[in-house]
N, C-alpha and C positions, 0 to 999 in steps of 0.2 A: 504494500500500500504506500501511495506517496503522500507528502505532508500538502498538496495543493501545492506547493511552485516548481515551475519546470526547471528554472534557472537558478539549481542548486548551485554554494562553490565549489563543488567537484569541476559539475559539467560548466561552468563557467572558463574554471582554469585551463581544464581541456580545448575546451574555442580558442583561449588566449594562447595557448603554447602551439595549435594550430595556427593562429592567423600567424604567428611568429612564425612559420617553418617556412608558409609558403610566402609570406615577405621576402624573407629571407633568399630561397629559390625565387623570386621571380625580379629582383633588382641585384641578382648576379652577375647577370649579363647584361652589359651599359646599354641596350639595343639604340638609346639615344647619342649616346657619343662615337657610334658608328662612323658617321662623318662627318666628322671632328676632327681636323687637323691639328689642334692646340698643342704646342710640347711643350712642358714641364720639366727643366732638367736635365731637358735632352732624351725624354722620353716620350710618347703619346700620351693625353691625358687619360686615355681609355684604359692604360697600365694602371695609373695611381690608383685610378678610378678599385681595381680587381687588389692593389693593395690595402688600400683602404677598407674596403670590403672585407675581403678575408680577414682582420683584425676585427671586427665589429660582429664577424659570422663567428670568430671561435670564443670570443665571447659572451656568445648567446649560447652558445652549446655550453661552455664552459658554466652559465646559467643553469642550462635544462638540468645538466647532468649533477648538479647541487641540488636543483629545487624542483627539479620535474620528471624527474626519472620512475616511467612506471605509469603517467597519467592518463586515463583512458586506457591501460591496460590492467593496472591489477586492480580488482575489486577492493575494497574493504572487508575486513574480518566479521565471518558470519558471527552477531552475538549468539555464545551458548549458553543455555543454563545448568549445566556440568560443570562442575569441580575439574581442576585439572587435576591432575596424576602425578604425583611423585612419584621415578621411579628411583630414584639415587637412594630414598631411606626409606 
């Protein structure tokens, strides 16, 4: 049985660590500085562009993997009304 609201913050965080993934995958590839001539450095900007990037992507993993690991995939612990077991004594 559910309590009446759909937007628990389970399934809340869930959406959030999703809309973060596909951010993430979809301003990977600059498709806007495609052509862009700009050099920076003596590089293309569309380089900085994928270093940048990748510094901001492993710190959102570097995120998940502290605070989101598991979401939308493990359930919560069924409550039981059993005693646990000792079995050590």
């Amino acid at each position: 049985m559910t309590d009446g609201s759909y937007w628990t913050g389970d399934r809340l965080e869930t959406l959030g660590w999703a809309a973060g993934a596909v951010l993430l995958a979809a301003l990977a590839v600059p498709w806007f500085l495609w052509r862009d001539s700009t050099v920076v450095a003596g590089l293309p900007l569309w380089i900085w562009w994928h270093v940048g990037w990748m510094a901001l992507a492993s710190l959102g993993f570097y995120a998940f993997t502290r605070y989101g690991w598991g979401v939308g995939v493990e359930s919560p612990a069924p409550a039981t009304d059993t005693p646990e077991v000792d079995r050590d004594g």
